[in-house]
N, CA and C atoms as an extended XYZ file, in Angstrom:
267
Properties=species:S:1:pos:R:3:atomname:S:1:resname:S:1:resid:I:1 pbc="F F F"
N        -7.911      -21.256        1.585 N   UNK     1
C        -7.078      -20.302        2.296 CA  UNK     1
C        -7.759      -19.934        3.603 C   UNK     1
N        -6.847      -19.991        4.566 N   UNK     2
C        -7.182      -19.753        5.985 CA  UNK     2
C        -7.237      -17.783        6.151 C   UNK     2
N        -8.776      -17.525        6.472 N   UNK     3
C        -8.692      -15.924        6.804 CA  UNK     3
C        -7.566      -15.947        8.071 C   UNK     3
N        -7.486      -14.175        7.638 N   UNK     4
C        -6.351      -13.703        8.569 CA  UNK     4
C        -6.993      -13.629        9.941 C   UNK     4
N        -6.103      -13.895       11.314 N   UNK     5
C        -6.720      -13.474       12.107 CA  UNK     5
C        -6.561      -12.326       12.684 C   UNK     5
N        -7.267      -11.375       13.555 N   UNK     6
C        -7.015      -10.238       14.217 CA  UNK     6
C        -5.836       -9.723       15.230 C   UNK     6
N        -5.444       -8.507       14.838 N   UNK     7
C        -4.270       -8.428       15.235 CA  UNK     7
C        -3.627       -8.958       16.867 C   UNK     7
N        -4.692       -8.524       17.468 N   UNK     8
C        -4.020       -9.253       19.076 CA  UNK     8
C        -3.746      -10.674       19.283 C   UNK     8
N        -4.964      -11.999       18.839 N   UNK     9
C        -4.338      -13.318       18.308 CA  UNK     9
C        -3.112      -13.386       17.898 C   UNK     9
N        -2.644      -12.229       17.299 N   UNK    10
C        -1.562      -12.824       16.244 CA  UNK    10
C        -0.093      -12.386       17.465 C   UNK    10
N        -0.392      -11.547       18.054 N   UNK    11
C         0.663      -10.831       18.893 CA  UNK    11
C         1.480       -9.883       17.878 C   UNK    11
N         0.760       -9.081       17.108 N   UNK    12
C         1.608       -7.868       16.473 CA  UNK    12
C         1.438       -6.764       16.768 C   UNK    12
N         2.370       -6.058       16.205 N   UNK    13
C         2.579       -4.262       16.953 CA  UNK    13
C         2.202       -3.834       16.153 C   UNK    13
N         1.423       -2.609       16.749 N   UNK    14
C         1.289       -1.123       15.435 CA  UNK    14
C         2.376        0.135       15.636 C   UNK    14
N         1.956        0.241       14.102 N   UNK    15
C         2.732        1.738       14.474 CA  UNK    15
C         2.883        2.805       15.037 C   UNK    15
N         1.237        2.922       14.871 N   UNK    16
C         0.390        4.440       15.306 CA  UNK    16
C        -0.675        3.915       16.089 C   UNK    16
N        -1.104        4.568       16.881 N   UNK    17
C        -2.626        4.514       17.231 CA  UNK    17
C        -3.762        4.625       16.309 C   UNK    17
N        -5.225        4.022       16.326 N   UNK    18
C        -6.250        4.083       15.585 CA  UNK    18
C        -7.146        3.007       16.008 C   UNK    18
N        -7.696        2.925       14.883 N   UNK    19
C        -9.192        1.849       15.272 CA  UNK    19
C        -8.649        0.772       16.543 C   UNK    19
N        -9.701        0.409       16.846 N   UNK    20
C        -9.086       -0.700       18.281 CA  UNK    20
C        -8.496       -2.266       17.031 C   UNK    20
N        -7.229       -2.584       18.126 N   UNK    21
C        -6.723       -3.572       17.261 CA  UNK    21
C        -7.551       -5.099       16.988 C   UNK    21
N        -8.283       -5.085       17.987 N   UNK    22
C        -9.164       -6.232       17.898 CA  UNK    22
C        -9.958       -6.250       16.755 C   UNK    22
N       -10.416       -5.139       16.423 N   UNK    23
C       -11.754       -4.489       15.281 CA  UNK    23
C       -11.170       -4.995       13.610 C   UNK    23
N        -9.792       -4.647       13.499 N   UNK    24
C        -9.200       -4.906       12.034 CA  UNK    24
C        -8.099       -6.463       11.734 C   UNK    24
N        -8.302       -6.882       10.941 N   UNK    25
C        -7.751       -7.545       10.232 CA  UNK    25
C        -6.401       -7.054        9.334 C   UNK    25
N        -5.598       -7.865        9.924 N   UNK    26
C        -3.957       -7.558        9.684 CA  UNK    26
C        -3.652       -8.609        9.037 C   UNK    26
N        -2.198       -8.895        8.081 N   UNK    27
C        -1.976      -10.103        7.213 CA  UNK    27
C        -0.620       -9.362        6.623 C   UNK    27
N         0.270      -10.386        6.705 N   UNK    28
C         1.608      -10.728        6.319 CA  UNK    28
C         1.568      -10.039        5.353 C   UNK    28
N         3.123       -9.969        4.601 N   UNK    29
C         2.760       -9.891        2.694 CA  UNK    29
C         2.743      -11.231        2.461 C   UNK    29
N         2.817      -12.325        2.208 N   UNK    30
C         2.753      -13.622        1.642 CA  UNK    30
C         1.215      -13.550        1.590 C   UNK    30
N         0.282      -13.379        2.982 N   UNK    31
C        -1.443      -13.308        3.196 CA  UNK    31
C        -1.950      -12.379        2.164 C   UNK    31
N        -1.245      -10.880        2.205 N   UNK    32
C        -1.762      -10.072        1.179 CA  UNK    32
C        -1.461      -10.204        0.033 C   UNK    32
N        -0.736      -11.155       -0.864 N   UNK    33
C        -0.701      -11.640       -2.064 CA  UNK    33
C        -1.643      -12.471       -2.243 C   UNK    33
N        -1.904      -13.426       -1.542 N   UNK    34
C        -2.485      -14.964       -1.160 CA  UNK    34
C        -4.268      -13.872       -1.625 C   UNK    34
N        -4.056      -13.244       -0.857 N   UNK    35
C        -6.100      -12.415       -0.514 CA  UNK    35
C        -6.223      -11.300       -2.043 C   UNK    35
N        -5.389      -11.121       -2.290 N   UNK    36
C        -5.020       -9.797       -3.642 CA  UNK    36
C        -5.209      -10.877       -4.903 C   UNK    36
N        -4.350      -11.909       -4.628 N   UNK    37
C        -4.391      -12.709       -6.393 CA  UNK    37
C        -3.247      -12.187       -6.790 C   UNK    37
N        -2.515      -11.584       -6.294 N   UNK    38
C        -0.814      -11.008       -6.981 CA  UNK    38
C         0.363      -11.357       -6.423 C   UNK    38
N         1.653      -11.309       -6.850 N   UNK    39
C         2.716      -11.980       -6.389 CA  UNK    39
C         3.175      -10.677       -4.991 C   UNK    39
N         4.173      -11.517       -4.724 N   UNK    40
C         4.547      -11.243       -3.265 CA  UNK    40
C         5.433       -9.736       -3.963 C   UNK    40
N         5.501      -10.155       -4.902 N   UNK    41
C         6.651       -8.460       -5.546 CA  UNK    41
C         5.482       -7.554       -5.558 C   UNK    41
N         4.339       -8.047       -6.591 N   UNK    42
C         3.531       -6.661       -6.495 CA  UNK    42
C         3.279       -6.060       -5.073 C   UNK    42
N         2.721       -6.969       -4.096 N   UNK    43
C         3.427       -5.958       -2.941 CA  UNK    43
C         3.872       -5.293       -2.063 C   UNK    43
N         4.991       -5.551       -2.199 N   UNK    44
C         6.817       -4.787       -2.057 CA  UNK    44
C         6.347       -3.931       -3.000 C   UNK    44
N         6.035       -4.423       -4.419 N   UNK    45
C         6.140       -2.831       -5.305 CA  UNK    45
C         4.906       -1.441       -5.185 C   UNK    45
N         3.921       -2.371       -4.029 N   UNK    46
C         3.057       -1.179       -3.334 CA  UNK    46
C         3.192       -0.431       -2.693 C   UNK    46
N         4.402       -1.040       -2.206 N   UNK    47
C         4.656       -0.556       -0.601 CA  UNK    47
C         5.680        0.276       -1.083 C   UNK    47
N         6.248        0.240       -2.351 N   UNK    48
C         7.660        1.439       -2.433 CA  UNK    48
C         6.871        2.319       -3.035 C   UNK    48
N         5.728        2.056       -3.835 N   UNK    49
C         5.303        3.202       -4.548 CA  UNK    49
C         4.475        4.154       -3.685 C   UNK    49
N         4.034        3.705       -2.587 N   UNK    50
C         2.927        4.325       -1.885 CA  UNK    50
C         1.790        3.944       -1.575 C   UNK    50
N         1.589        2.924       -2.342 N   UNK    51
C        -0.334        2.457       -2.725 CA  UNK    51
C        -0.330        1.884       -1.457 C   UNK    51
N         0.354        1.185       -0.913 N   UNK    52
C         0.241        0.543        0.302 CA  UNK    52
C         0.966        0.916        1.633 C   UNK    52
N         0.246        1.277        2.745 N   UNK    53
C         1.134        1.621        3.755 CA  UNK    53
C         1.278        0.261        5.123 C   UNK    53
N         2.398        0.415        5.101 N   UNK    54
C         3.144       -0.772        5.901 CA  UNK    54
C         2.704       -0.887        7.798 C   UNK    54
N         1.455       -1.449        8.294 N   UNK    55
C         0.639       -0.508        9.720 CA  UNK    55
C         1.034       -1.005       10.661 C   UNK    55
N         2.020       -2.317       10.418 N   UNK    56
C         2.854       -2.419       11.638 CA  UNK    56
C         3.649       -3.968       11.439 C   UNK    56
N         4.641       -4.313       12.436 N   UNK    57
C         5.615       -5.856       12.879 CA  UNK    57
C         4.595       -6.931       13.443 C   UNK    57
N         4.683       -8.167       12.934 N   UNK    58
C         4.752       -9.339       13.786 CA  UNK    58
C         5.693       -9.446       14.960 C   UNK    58
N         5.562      -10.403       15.499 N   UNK    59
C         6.339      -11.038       16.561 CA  UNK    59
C         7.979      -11.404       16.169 C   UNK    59
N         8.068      -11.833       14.422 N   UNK    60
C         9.596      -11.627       13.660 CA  UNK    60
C         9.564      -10.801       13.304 C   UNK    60
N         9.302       -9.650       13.429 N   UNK    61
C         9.249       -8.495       12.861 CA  UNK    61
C         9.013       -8.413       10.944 C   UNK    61
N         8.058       -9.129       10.951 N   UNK    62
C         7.611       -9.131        9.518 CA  UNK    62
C         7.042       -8.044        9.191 C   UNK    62
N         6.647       -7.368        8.287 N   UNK    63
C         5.677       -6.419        7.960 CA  UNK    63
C         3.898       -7.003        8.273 C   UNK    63
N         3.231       -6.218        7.935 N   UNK    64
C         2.153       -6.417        8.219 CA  UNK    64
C         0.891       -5.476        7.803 C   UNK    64
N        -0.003       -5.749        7.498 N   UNK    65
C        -0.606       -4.646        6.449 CA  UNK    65
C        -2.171       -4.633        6.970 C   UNK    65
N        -3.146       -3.324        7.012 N   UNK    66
C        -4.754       -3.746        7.306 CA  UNK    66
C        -5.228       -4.618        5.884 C   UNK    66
N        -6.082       -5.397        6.111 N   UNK    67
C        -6.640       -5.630        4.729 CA  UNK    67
C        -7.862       -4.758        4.438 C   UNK    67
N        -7.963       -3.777        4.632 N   UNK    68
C        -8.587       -2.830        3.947 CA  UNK    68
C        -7.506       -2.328        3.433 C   UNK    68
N        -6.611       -1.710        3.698 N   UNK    69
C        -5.670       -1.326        2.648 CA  UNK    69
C        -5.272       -2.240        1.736 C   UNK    69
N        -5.313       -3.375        2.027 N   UNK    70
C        -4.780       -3.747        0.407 CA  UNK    70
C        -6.192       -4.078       -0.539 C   UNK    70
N        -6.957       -4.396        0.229 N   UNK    71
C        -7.918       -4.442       -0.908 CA  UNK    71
C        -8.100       -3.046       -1.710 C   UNK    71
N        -8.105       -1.694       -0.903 N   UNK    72
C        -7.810       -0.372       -1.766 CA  UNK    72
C        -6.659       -0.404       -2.905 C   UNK    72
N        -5.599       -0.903       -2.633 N   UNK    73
C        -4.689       -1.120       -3.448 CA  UNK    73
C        -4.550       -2.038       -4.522 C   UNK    73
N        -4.984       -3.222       -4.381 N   UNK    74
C        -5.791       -4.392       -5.173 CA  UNK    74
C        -6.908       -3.236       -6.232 C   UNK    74
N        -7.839       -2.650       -5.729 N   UNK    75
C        -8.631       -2.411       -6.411 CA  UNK    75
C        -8.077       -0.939       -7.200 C   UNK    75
N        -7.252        0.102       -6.711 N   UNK    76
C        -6.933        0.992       -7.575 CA  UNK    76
C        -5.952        0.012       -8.192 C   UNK    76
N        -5.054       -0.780       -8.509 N   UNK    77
C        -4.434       -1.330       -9.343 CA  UNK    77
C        -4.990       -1.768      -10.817 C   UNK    77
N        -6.102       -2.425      -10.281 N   UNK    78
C        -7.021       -3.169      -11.325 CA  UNK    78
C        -6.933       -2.077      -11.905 C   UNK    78
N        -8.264       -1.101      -11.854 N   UNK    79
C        -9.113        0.456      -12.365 CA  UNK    79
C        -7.539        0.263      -13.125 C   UNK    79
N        -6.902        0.872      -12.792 N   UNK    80
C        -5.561        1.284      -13.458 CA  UNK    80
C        -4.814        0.492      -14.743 C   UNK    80
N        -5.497       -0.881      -14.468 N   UNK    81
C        -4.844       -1.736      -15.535 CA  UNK    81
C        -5.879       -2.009      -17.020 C   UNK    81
N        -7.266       -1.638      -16.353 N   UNK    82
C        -8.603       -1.172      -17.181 CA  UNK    82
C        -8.638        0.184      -17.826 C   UNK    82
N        -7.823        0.870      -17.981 N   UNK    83
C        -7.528        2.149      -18.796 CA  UNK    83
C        -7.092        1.509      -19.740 C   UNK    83
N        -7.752        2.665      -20.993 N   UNK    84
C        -7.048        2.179      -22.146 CA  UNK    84
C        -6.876        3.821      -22.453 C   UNK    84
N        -5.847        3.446      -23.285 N   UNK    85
C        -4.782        4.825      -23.567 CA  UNK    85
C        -5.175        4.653      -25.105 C   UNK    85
N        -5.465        6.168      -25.312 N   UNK    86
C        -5.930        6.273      -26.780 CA  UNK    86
C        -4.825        6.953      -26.992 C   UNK    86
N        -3.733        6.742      -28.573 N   UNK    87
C        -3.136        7.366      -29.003 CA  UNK    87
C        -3.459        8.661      -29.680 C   UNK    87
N        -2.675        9.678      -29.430 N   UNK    88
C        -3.077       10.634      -29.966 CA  UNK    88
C        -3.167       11.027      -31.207 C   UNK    88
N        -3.920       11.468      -32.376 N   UNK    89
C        -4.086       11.197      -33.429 CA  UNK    89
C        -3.290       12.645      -34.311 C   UNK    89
């Protein structure tokens, strides 16, 4: 798998202002499944639940995500799937 490249290479927009765009690493959802190990639904299903915030368009106006956020999201997912639920007795 080919790393993502930085957002100005790529010619994408942000939403907001913040870190300089050169500095972070941006990636599709197809990239952030591809870098996560999860399907392209899990996430869409990040992005409706919250875990993931959506930081700006491509050039088709694709979504586009930091990969620090999804690795946060990747990793509270896991933690989350590593609970075990004790029934109550």
């Amino acid at each position: 798998m080919q790393a993502p490249t930085p957002l100005a290479d790529r010619g994408l927009l942000a939403f907001s202002g913040g870190p300089s765009m050169e500095d972070e690493v941006w990636m599709t959802v197809k990239e952030a499944a591809l870098h996560a190990g999860v399907s392209v639904q899990t996430v869409y299903s990040w992005v409706r639940r919250g875990r993931l915030e959506v930081t700006g368009l491509d050039h088709r106006g694709q979504k586009v995500f930091r990969l620090l956020d999804v690795a946060r999201a990747e990793k509270a997912t896991r933690a989350r799937a590593r609970r075990v639920l004790v029934p109550a007795a």
